[in-house]
C-alpha positions in Angstrom: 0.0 0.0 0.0 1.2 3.3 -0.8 0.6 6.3 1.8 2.6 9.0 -0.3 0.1 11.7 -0.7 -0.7 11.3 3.5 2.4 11.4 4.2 3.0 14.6 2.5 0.4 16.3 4.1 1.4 14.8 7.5 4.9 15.9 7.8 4.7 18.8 5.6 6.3 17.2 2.5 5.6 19.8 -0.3 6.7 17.9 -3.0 4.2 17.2 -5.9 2.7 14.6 -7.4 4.8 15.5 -10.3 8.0 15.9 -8.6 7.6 12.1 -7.3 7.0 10.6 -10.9 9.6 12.6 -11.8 12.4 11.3 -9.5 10.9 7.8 -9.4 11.7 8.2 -13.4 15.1 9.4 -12.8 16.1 6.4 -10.7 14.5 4.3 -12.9 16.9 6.3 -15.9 19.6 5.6 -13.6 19.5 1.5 -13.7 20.2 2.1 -17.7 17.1 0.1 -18.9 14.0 1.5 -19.1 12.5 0.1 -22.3 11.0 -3.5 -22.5 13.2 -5.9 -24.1 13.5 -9.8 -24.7 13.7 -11.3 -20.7 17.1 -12.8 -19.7 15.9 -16.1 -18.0 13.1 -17.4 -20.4 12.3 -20.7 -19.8 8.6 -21.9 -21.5 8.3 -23.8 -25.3 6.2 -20.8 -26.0 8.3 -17.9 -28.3 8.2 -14.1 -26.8 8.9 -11.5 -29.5 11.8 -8.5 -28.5 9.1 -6.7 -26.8 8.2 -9.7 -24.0 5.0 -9.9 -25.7 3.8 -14.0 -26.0 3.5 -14.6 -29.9 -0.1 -15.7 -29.2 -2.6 -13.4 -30.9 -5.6 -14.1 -28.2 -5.7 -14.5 -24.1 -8.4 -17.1 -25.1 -5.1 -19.5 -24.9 -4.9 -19.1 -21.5 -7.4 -21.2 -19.8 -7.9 -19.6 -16.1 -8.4 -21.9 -13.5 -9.4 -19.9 -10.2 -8.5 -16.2 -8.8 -5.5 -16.4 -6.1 -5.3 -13.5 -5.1 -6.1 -9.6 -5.5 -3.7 -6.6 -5.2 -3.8 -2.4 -5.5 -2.5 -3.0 -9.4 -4.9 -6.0 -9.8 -5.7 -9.8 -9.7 -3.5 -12.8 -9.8 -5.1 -16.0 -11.1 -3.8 -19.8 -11.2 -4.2 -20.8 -14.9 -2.6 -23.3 -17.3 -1.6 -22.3 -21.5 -4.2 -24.4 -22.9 -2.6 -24.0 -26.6 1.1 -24.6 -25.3 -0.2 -28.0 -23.2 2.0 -26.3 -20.5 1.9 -27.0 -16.7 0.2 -24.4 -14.1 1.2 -20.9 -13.8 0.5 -17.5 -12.2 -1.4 -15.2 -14.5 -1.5 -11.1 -12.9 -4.3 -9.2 -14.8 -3.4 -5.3 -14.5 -6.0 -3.1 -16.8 -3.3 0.3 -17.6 -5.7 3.2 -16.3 -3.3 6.2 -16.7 0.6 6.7 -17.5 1.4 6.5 -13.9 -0.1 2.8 -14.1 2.2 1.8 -17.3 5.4 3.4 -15.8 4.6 1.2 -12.7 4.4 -1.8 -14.9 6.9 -1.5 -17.0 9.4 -0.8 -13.7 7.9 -3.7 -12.3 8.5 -6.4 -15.4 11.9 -4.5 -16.4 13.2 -5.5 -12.7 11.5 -9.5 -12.9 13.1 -9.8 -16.1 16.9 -9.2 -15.0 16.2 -11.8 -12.2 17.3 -15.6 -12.3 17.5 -17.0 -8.8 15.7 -19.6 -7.2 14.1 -17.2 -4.5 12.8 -14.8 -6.7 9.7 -15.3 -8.5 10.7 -16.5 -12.2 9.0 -14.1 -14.8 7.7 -16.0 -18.3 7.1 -12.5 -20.4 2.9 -10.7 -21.1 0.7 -10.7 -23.3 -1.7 -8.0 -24.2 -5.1 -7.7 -25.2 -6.1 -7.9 -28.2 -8.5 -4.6 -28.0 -4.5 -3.4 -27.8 -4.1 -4.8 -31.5 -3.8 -1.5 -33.6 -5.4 -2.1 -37.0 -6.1 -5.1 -38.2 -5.4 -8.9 -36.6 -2.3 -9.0 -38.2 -0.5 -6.3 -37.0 2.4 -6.6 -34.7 1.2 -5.5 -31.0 2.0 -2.0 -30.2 4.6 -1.9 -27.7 2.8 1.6 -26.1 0.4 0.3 -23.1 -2.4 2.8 -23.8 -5.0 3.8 -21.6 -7.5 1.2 -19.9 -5.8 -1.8 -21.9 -5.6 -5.5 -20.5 -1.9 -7.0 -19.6 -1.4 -10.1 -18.5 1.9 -10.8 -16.6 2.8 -14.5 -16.6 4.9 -15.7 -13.5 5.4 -18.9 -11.2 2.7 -20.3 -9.9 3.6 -20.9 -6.0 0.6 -22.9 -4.9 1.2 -23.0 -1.6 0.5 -18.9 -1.7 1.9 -16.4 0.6 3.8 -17.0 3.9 1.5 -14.3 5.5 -1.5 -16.6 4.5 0.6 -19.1 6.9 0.2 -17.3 9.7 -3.5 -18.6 10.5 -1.4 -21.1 13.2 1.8 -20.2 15.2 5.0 -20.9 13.0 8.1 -21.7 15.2 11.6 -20.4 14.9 13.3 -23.1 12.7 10.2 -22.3 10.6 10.7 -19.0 10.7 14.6 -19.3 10.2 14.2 -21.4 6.9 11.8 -19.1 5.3 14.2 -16.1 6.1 16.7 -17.7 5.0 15.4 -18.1 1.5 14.5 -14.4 1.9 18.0 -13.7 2.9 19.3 -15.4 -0.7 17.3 -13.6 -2.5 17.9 -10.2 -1.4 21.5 -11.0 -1.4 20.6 -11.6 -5.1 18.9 -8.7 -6.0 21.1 -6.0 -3.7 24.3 -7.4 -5.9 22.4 -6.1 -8.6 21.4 -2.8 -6.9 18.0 -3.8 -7.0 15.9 -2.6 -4.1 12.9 -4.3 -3.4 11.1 -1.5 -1.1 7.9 -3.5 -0.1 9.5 -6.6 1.9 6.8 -8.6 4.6 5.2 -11.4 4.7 2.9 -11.0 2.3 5.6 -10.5 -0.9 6.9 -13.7 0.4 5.5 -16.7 -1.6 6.2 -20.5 -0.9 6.1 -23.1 -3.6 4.4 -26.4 -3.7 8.3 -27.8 -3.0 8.4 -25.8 0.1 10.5 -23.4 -1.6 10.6 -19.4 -0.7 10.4 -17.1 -3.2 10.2 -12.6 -3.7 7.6 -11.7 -5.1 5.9 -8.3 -5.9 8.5 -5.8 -7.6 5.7 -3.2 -8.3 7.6 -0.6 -6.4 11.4 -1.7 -6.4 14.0 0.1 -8.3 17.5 -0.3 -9.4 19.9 2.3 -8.6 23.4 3.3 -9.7 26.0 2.0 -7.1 27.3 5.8 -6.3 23.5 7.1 -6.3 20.9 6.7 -3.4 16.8 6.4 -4.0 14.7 9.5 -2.4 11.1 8.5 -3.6 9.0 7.7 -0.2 7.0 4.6 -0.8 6.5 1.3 0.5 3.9 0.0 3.5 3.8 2.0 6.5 4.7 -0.6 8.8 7.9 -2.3 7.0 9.2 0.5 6.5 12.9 1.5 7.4 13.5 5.4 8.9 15.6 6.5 6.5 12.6 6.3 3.6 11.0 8.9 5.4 14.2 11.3 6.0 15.3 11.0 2.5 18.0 9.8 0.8 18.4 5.3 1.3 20.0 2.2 -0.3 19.2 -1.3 -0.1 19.5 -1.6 3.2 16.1 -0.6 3.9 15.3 -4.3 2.9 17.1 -5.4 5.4 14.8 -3.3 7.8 11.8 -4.9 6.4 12.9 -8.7 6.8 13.5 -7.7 10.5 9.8 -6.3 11.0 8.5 -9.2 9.1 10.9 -11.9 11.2 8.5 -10.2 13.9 5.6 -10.3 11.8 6.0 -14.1 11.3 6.7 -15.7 14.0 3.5 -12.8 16.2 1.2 -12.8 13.4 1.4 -9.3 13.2 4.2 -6.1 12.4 5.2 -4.4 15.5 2.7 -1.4 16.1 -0.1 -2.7 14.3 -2.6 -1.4 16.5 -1.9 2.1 15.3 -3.0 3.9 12.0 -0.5 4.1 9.0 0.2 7.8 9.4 0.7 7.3 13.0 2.7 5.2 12.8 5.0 7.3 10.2 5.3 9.6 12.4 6.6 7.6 15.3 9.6 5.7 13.1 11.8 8.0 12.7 12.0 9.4 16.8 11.0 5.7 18.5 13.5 3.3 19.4 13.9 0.3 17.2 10.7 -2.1 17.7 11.4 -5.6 19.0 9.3 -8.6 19.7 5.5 -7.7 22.2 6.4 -10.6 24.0 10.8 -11.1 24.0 10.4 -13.7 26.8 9.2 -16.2 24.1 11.9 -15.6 21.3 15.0 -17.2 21.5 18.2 -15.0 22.7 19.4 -15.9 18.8 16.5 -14.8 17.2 16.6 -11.3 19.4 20.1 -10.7 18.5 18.9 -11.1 14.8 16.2 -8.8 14.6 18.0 -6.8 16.5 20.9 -6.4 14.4 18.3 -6.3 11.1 16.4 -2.8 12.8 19.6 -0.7 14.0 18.5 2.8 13.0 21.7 3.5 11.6 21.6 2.0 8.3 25.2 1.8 8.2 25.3 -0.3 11.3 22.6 -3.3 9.6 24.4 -5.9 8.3 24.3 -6.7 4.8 21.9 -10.1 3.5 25.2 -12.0 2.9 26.5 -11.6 6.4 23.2 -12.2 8.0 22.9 -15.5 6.0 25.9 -17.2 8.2 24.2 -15.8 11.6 24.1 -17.9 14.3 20.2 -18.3 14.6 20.0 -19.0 11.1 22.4 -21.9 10.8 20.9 -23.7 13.8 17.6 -23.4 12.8 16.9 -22.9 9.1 18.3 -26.4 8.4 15.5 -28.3 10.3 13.1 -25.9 9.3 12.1 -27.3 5.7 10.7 -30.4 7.0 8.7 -29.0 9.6 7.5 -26.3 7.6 6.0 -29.2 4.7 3.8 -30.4 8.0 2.9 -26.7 9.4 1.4 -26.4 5.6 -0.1 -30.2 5.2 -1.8 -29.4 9.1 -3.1 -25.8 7.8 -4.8 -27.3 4.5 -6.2 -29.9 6.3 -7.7 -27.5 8.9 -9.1 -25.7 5.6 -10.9 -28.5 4.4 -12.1 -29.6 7.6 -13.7 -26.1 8.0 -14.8 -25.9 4.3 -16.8 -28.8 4.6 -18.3 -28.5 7.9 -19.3 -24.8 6.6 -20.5 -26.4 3.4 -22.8 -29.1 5.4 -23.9 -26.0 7.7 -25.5 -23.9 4.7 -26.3 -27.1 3.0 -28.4 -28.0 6.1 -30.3 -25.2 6.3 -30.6 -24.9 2.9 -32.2 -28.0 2.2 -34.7 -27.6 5.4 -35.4 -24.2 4.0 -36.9 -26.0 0.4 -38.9 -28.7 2.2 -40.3 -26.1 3.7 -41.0 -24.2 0.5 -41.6 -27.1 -1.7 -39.3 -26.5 -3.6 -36.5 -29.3 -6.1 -34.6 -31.4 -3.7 -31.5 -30.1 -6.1 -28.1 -29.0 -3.8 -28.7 -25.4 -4.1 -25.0 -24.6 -3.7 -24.3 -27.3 -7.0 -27.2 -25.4 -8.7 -25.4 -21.7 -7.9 -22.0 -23.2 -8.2 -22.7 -24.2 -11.9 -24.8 -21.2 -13.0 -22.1 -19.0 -11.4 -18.5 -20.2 -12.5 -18.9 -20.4 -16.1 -19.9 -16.7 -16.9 -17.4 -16.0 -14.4 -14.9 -17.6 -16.1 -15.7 -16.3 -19.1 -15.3 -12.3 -18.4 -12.1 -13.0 -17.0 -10.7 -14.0 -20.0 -12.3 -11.5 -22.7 
């Protein structure tokens, strides 16, 4: 979530709207690729032209399965290439309502494609509309997102979904540790590349059917010049590091936000998340460093660790490589796979235990309800399933 325009008015920022775009484009100018171009680590059967646009002429090839999730830029659906007999994959719809919108894409895929790591979510190129098609059928896509066009970003499908969708039941500190420490790889990654990711927590953190972590969500990151430092204020409120809102910061406010979300994941919840955003701004830069609500039940390794990741002093924080041989990490992270595999099998059996029972619930009542009425003895949650999921199915894809 972005709080920019808040912000502005809270601490007396009187920098414009313009004046944001405006260095947010000067940073991006500064990472020496701003235009589209063919991705580095493409890895489907199916060709991409030089402008990462799939070489299939309608989105009717993409057969979508179910919605998985649904962001500020738009929804993520599970879905499967139905012309390329190719396995599952993440589809991210975004509809382009302004220029603001296609800058934020076009940051967002010119960062996934220059990434090829195991923890970061692997990008497999777009496709647009065809209402984008200019003239007729035929013609080559234009590579200008214009106004209230469809894009489809194709990623990884991690069907286990977000850690933060985890944190229904406790996770302990080995868990914890191995998830971090796939965080810890991939920002080690991405900061060797001067890429900052700027919106870190639990829920950019996706886990894979083979238990393995993974980035995700570079909507906001940027990639800076090594000599040169990033001054737009964005990010969530309560990830972020002090220095975003003083001005002037470098990858190291990602190391801020995997401290607040080591927090987040092993509470449930980000330190201070009983107060309002803007409050809460206010209070970062002049409160000490926030630690655990309850320290007597983290480990004196896992303290030091946070600790270390939320000095205010960003020179003081330790970089992801150094952090990856701490002591709480390499006595915990190790035995943390395996556990983790059962904390997820325990957690989607608790969700089809509760699915069912609340199925049998309305079902119940549902069916009492029609005796009554005289009505057919037909399920009414089969009759409103299949009237429902085929038209929905449909307008997603047109």
């Amino acid at each position: 979530m972005w709080y920019k325009r808040g912000l502005n008015s809270l601490i007396g920022r009187s920098k414009s709207e313009n004046d944001t775009r405006r260095r947010t484009a000067e940073e991006e100018k500064q990472s020496g690729d701003c235009n589209i171009s063919k991705p580095y680590n493409f890895k489907t059967i199916a060709h991409v032209n030089s402008e990462l646009q799939w070489e299939i002429l309608d989105v009717d090839a993409l057969n979508i399965l179910e919605q998985i999730g649904k962001g500020a830029f738009g929804s993520v659906y599970r879905a499967t290439l139905s012309k390329q007999g190719g396995g599952v994959i993440a589809v991210k719809k975004i509809v382009v309502e302004s220029a603001e919108d296609a800058e934020a894409i076009r940051r967002e895929v010119n960062i996934l494609k220059k990434c090829d790591h195991e923890c970061i979510v692997n990008y497999l190129g777009c496709i647009i509309d065809k209402s984008n098609y200019i003239g007729s059928s035929n013609t080559r896509l234009s590579p200008t997102l214009h106004n209230n066009k469809t894009l489809w970003i194709l990623m990884d499908y991690c069907a286990v979904g977000s850690v933060k969708g985890l944190l229904e039941s406790k996770l302990d500190e080995s868990q914890c540790a191995f998830i971090i420490l796939g965080a810890l790889k991939g920002l080690s990654y991405l900061h060797r590349k001067n890429i900052v990711h700027r919106d870190f927590k639990c829920a950019n953190m996706l886990i894979t059917e083979d238990c393995q972590p993974k980035i995700a969500d570079f909507g906001i990151s940027t990639q800076l010049m090594e000599t040169k430092r990033a001054q737009t204020m964005t990010g969530s409120p309560y990830w972020m590091a002090p220095e975003v809102l003083s001005g002037g910061y470098d990858n190291k406010v990602d190391i801020w936000s995997l401290g607040i979300t080591a927090i987040e994941m092993y509470e449930g919840k980000p330190p201070n998340y009983h107060l309002k955003p803007f409050q809460l701004m206010l209070k970062i830069p002049v409160d000490p460093p926030p630690t655990f609500k309850y320290p007597d039940k983290a480990s004196i390794l896992f303290t030091d660790f946070v600790s270390q990741c939320l000095q205010k002093d960003p020179e003081k924080r330790p970089p992801a490589d150094t952090l990856i041989r701490h002591p709480w990490i390499l006595e915990n992270a190790a035995r943390g796979s395996e556990s983790l595999r059962e904390h997820i099998q325990s957690r989607n059996r608790t969700r089809r235990s509760r699915s069912s029972t609340e199925a049998s619930i309305k079902d119940g009542w549902l069916r009492h309800q029609m005796r009554m009425d005289d009505s057919p003895t037909e399920s009414p949650i089969s009759q409103r399933r299949s009237s429902a999921e085929s038209p929905r199915r449909q307008s997603v894809i047109r």
